[in-house]
C-alpha positions as CSV (number, residue, x, y, z in Angstrom):
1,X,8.6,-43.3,-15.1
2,X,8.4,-40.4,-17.5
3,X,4.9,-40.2,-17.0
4,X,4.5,-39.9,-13.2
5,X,7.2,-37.3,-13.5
6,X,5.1,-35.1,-15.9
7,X,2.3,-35.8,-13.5
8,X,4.2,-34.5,-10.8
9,X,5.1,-31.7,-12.3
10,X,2.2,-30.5,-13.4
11,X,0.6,-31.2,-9.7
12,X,3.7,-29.2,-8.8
13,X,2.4,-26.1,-11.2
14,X,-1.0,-26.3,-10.0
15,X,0.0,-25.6,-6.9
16,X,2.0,-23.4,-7.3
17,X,-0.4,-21.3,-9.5
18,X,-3.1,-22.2,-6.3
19,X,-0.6,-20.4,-4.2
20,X,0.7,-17.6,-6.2
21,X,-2.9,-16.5,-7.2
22,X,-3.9,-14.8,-4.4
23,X,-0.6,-12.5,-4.2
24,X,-0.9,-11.5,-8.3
25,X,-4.7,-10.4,-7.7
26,X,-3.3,-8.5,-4.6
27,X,-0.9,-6.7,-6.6
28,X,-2.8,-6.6,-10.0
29,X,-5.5,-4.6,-7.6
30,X,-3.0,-2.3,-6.3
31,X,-2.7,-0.8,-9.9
32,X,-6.6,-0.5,-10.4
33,X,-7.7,3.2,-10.2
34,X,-11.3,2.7,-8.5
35,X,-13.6,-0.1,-8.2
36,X,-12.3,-3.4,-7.3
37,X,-10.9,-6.8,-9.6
38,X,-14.1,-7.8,-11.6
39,X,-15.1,-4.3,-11.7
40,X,-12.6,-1.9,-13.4
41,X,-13.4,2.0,-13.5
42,X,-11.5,3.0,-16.1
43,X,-13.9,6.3,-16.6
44,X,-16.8,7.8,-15.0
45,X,-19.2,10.4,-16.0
46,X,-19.1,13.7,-14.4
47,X,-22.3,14.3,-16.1
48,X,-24.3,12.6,-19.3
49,X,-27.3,14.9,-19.3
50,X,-29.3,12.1,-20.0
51,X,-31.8,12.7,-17.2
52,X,-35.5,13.7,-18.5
53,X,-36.0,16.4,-16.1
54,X,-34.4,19.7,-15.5
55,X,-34.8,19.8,-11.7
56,X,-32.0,16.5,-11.8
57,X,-29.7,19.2,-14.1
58,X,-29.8,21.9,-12.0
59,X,-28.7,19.8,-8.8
60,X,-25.4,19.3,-10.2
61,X,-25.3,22.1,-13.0
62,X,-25.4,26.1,-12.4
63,X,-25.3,28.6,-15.1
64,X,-22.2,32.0,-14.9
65,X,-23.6,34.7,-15.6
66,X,-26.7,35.9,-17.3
67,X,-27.1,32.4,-19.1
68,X,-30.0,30.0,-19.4
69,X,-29.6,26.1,-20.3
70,X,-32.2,23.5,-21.3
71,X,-31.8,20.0,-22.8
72,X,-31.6,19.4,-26.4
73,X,-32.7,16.5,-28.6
74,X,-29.3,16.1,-29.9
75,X,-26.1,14.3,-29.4
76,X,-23.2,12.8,-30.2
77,X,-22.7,9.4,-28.5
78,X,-26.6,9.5,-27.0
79,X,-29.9,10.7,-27.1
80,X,-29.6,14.6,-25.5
81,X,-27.3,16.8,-24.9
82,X,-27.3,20.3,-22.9
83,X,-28.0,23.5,-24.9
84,X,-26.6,26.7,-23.0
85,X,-27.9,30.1,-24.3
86,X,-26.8,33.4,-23.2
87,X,-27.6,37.2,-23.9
88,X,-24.6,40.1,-23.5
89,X,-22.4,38.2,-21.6
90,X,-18.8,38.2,-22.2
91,X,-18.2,34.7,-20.7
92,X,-20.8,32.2,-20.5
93,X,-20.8,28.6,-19.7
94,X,-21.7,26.2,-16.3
95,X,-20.4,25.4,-13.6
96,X,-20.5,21.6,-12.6
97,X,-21.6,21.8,-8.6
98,X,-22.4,19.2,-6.1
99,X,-19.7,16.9,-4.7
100,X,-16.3,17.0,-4.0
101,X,-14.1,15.4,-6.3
102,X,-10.8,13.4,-6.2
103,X,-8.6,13.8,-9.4
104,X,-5.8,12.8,-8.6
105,X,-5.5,9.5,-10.5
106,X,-7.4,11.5,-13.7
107,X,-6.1,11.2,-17.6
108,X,-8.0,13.1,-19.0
109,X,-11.3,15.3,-18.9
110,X,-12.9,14.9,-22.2
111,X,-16.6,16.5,-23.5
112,X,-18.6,16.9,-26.5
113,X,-19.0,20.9,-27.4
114,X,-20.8,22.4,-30.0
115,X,-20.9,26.0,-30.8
116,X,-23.9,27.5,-32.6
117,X,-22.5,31.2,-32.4
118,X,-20.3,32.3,-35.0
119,X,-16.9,34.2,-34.4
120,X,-16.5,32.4,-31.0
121,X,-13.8,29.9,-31.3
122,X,-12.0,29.3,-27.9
123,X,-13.1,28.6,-24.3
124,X,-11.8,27.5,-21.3
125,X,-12.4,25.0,-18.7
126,X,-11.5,26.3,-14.8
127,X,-11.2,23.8,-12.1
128,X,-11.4,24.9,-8.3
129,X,-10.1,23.6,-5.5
130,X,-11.2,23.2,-1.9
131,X,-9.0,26.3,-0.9
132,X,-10.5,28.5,-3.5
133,X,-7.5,28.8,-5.9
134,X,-8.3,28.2,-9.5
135,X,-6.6,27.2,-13.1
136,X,-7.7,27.9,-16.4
137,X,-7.0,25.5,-18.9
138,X,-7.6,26.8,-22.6
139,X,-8.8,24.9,-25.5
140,X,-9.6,25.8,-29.2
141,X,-12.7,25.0,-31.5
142,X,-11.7,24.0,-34.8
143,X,-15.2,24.8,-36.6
144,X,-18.4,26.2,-35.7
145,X,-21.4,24.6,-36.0
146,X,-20.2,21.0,-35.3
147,X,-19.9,18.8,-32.5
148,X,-16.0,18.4,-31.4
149,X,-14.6,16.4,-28.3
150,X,-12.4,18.4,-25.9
151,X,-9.5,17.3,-23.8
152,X,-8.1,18.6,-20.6
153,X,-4.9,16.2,-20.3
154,X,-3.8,16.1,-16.3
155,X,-0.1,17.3,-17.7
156,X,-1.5,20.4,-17.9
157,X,-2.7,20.8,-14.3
158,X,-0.2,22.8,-12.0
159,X,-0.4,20.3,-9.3
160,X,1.9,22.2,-7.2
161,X,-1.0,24.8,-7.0
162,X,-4.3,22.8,-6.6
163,X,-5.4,20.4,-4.4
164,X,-6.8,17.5,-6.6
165,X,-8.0,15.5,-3.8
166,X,-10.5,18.4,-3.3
167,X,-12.0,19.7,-6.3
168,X,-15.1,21.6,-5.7
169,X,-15.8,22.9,-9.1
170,X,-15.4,22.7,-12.9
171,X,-16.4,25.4,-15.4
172,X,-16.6,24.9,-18.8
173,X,-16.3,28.6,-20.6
174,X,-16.4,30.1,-24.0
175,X,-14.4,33.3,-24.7
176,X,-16.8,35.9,-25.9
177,X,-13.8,38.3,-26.9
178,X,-16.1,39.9,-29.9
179,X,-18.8,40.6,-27.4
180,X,-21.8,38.9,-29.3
181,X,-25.0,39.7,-27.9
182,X,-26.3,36.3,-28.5
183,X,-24.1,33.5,-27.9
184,X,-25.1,29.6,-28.1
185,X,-23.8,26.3,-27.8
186,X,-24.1,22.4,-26.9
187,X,-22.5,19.8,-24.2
188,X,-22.1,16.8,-23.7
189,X,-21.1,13.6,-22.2
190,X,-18.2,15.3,-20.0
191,X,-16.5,12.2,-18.9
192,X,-13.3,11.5,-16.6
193,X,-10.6,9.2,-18.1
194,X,-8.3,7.1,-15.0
195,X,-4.8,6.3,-15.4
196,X,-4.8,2.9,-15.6
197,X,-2.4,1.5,-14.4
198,X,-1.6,3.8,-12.1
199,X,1.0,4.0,-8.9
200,X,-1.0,6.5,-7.7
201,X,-2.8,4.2,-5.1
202,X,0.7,3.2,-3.5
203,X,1.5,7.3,-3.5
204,X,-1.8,8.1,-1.4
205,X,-1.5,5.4,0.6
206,X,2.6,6.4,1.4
207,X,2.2,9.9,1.9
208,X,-1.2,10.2,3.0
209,X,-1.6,7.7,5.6
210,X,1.6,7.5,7.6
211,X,2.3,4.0,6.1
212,X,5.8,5.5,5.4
213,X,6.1,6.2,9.6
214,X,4.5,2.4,10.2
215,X,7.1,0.9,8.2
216,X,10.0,2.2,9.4
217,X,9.0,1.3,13.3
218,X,8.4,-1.9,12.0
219,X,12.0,-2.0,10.2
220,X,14.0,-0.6,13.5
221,X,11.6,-3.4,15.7
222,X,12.1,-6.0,13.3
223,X,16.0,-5.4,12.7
224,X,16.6,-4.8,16.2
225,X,14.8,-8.1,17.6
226,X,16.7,-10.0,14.7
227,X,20.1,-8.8,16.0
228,X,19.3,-9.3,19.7
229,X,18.0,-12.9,18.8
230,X,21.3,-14.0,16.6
231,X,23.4,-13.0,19.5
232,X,21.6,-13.9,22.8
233,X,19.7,-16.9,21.9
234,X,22.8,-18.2,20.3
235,X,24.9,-17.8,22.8
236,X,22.2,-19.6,25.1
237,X,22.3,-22.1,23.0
238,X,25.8,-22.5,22.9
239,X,25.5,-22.6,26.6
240,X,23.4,-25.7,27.0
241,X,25.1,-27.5,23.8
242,X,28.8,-27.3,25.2
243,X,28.5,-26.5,28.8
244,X,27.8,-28.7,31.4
245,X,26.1,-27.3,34.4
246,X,23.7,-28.5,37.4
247,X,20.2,-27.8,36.3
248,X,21.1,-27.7,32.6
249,X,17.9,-30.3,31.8
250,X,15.5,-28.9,33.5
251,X,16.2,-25.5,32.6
252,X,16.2,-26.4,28.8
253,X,13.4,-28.2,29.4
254,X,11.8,-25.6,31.1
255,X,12.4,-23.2,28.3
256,X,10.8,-25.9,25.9
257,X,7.9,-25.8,27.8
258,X,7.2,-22.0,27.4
259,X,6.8,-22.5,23.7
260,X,3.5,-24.1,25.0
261,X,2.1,-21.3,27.0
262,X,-0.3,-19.7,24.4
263,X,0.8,-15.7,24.4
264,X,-2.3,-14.3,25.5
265,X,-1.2,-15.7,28.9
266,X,1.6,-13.6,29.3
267,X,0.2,-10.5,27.4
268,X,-1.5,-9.2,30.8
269,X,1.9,-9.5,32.4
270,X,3.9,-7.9,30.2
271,X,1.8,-5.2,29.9
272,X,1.8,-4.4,33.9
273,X,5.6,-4.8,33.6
274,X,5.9,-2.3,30.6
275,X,3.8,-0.4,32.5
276,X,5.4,0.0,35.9
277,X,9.1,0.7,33.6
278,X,7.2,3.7,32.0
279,X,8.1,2.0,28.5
280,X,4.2,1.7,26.9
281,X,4.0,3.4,23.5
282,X,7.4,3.0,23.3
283,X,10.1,1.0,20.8
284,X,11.7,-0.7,24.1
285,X,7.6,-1.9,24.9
286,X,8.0,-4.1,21.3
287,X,11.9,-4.9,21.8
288,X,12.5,-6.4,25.1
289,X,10.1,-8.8,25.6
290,X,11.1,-10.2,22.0
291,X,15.2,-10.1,22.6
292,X,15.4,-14.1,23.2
293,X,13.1,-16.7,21.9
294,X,13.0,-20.3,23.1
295,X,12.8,-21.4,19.1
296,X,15.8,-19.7,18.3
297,X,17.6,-20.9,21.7
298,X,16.1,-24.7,20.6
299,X,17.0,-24.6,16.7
300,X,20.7,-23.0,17.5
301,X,21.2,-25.7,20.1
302,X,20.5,-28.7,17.9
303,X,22.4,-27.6,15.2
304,X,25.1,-26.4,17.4
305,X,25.6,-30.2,18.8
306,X,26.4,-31.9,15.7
307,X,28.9,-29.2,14.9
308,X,32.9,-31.8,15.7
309,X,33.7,-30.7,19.1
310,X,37.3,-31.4,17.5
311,X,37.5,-28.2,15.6
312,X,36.9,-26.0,18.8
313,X,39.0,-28.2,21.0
314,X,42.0,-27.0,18.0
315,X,41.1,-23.7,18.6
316,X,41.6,-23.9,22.7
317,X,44.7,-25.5,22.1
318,X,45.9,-22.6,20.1
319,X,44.6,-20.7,23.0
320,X,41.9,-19.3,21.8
321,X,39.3,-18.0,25.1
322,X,35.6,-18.8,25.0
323,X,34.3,-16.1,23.3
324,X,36.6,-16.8,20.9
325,X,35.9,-20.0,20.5
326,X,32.0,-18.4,20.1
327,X,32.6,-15.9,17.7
328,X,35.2,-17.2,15.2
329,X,33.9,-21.0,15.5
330,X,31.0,-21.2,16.5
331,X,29.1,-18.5,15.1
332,X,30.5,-19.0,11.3
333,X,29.9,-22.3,11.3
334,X,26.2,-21.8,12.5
335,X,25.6,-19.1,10.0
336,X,22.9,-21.5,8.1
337,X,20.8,-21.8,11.3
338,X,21.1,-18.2,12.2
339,X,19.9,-17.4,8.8
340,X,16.5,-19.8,9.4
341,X,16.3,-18.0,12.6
342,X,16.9,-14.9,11.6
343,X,14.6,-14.9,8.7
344,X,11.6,-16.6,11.5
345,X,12.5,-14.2,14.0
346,X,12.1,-11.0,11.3
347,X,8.5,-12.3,10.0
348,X,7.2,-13.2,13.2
349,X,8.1,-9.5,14.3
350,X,7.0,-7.8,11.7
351,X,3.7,-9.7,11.2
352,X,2.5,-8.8,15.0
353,X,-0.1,-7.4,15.4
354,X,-1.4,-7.8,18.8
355,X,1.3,-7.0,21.0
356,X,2.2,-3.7,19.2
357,X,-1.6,-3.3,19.6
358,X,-1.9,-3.4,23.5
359,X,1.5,-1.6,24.2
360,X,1.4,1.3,21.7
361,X,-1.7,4.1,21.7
362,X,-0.8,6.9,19.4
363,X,-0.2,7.3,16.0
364,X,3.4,7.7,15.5
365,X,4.2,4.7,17.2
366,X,2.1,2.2,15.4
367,X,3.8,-0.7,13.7
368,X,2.7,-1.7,9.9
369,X,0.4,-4.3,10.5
370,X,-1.2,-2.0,12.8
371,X,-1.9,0.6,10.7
372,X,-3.0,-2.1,8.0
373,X,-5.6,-3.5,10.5
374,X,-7.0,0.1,11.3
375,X,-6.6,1.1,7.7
376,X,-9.3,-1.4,6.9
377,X,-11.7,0.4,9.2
378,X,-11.0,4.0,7.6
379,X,-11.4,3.1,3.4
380,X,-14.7,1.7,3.5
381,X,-13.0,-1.4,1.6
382,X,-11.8,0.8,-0.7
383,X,-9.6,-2.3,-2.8
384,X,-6.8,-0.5,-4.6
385,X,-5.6,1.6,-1.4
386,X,-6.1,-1.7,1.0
387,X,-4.7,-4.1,-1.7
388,X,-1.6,-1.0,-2.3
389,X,-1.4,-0.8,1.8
390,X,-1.1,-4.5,1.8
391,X,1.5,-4.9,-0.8
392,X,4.1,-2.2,1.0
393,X,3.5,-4.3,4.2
394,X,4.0,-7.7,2.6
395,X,7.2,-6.8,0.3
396,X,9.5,-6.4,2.9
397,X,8.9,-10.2,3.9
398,X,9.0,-10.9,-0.1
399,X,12.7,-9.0,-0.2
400,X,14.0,-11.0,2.6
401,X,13.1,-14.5,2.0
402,X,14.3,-13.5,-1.5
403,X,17.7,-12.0,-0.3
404,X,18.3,-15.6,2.4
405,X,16.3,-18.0,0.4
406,X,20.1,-19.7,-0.3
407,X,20.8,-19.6,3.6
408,X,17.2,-20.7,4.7
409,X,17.3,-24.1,1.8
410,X,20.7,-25.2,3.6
411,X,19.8,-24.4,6.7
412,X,16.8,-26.8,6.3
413,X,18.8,-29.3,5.1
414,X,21.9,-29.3,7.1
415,X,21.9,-32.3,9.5
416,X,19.7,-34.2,6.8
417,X,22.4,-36.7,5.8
418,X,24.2,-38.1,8.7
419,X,28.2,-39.7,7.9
């Protein structure tokens, strides 16, 4: 007996790790700063200057001032570095050119300098932005003559002032304060550093992409329908489990049977009707077609018979009026069920994605999974922003059934033992 147990628990484990593994790499994703799962960029080079001809260089590479460069058979992590040289000027150095760059989710920018020329001791490296404002961030050379690694940390960036999405330029410059007529030195191997992990991803994605507009239309649809549904479908249901009426049979019946019809039968309808009441790209567009549901009216009913008749016959007796009788009986005692429908009605409506996709047309009015499906198109399967988009969609579904998981068990099992 102990042994099939085990077995079944581990079975149970496996599973559950089969299940869960999808949403950790999801989420583990979300934190990566660039590339994807199996492939981590934790740092890229800006430039190595391991390229055997100068035409490659100058591509990405231009000089300030009246200085010269040329590639040196030295280094201090490769093969070559670049060797800048420079006659009467007061601030030499390059200019790395070429591409726009994105640094927001950047550590640090570290390189490999060596100055040649004596008396020269501190520098500077300048980044520009796409609007043309600039910082200088100074840095100090311990010794001459020897190769030294630099680092620009991202704390020092006034990120108020430039635009790290679009850096057009970075300088790297020596201060020539003394005014020596021949001034030389060595680079190499400047290198970005990621923050990893970083929460950046979920920031961008936030800010930058209206996910924080798609979520709350989704919240006011999803909240809205959910109310509407607790109180319409269950007094519906309440209806057709206490009252007797002519028709009552067929007309449950006949709600039944619209569970059937597949939605993309009524879509074309809906739309014409939404139309005609001027309501397309509207909230009332993804609201009223939603307000009663034949599942909720079917689940509230069935529950709502095996409720004892006895304890609202008490309650007339004590003179207590049908809506009464509804709202201090009926509905407390039903709170499990409403809590299973609740919780169905809430993901169904926020995981839509075709109606909102047919009745709504601009921007400001699209729902979450919306934007999630259209996001796709626009990052070039960029993973961190998808998987970060995809995370902020599914965590309000994750906070719910976390929040009713206690209402949705016994709501599930009520009715399971009869006596």
């Amino acid at each position: 007996m102990n042994i099939k147990k085990t077995v079944l628990l581990i079975i149970s484990f496996c599973l559950l790790i089969i299940f869960l593994f999808p949403l950790v790499i999801m989420i583990y994703t979300s934190f990566i700063p660039q590339g994807n799962m199996t492939n981590i960029v934790k740092d890229y080079y800006l430039n190595d200057f391991e390229a055997g001809y100068m035409s490659v260089i100058k591509r990405t590479i231009a000089p300030l001032g009246n200085t010269d460069y040329l590639l040196a058979k030295e280094s201090p992590t490769s093969t070559q570095s670049l060797k800048i040289e420079s006659t009467s000027e007061r601030n030499p150095g390059i200019k790395m050119i070429g591409a726009t760059r994105d640094l927001r989710k950047i550590k640090t920018l570290n390189f490999w300098l060596k100055v040649e020329t004596p008396d020269i001791n501190k520098g500077y490296v300048r980044f520009e932005d796409v609007n043309g404002l600039f910082q200088d961030i100074p840095f100090t050379l311990e010794k001459n003559g020897q190769w030294q690694e630099i680092k620009i940390d991202k704390k020092e960036l006034d990120q108020d002032k430039l635009n790290l999405k679009f850096v057009t330029g970075i300088s790297v410059v020596l201060n020539n304060e003394k005014e020596v007529s021949n001034v030389a030195f060595l680079i190499d191997d400047i290198k970005v550093y990621n923050q990893y992990p970083t929460l950046m991803n979920y920031v961008i994605v936030w800010t930058e992409d209206m996910f924080g507009r798609y979520i709350i239309n989704s919240v006011i649809i999803s909240v809205v329908v959910v109310l509407a549904n607790l109180l319409f479908s269950s007094m519906v249901a309440y209806a057709f489990a206490r009252r007797e009426f002519k028709g009552k049979n067929f007309l449950f019946g006949l709600i039944l049977a619209t569970m059937m019809i597949p939605f993309q039968v009524t879509t074309i309808p809906i739309f014409i009707l939404m139309k005609n009441l001027n309501f397309l790209d509207t909230y009332w567009a993804l609201i009223l077609p939603q307000l009663v549901t034949p599942f909720g009216i079917f689940i509230l009913k069935q529950y709502i018979e095996q409720l004892p008749l006895e304890i609202e016959q008490a309650a007339v007796v004590d003179g207590a009026g049908p809506f009464a009788v509804f709202f201090k009986i009926v509905m407390p005692l039903s709170s499990p069920a409403l809590a299973v429908m609740g919780i169905n009605t809430f993901i169904t409506t926020w995981n839509d994605l075709f109606m909102p996709l047919i009745l709504t047309s601009s921007r400001e009015m699209r729902t979450a999974q919306v934007g999630l499906a259209l996001y796709q198109q626009l990052t070039q399967l960029q993973w961190p922003y998808l998987m970060s988009a995809t995370t902020i969609v599914g965590l309000p579904i994750m906070i719910a059934f976390l929040i009713f998981q206690k209402q949705i068990i016994s709501g599930i099992t009520a009715g399971s033992v009869k006596g």
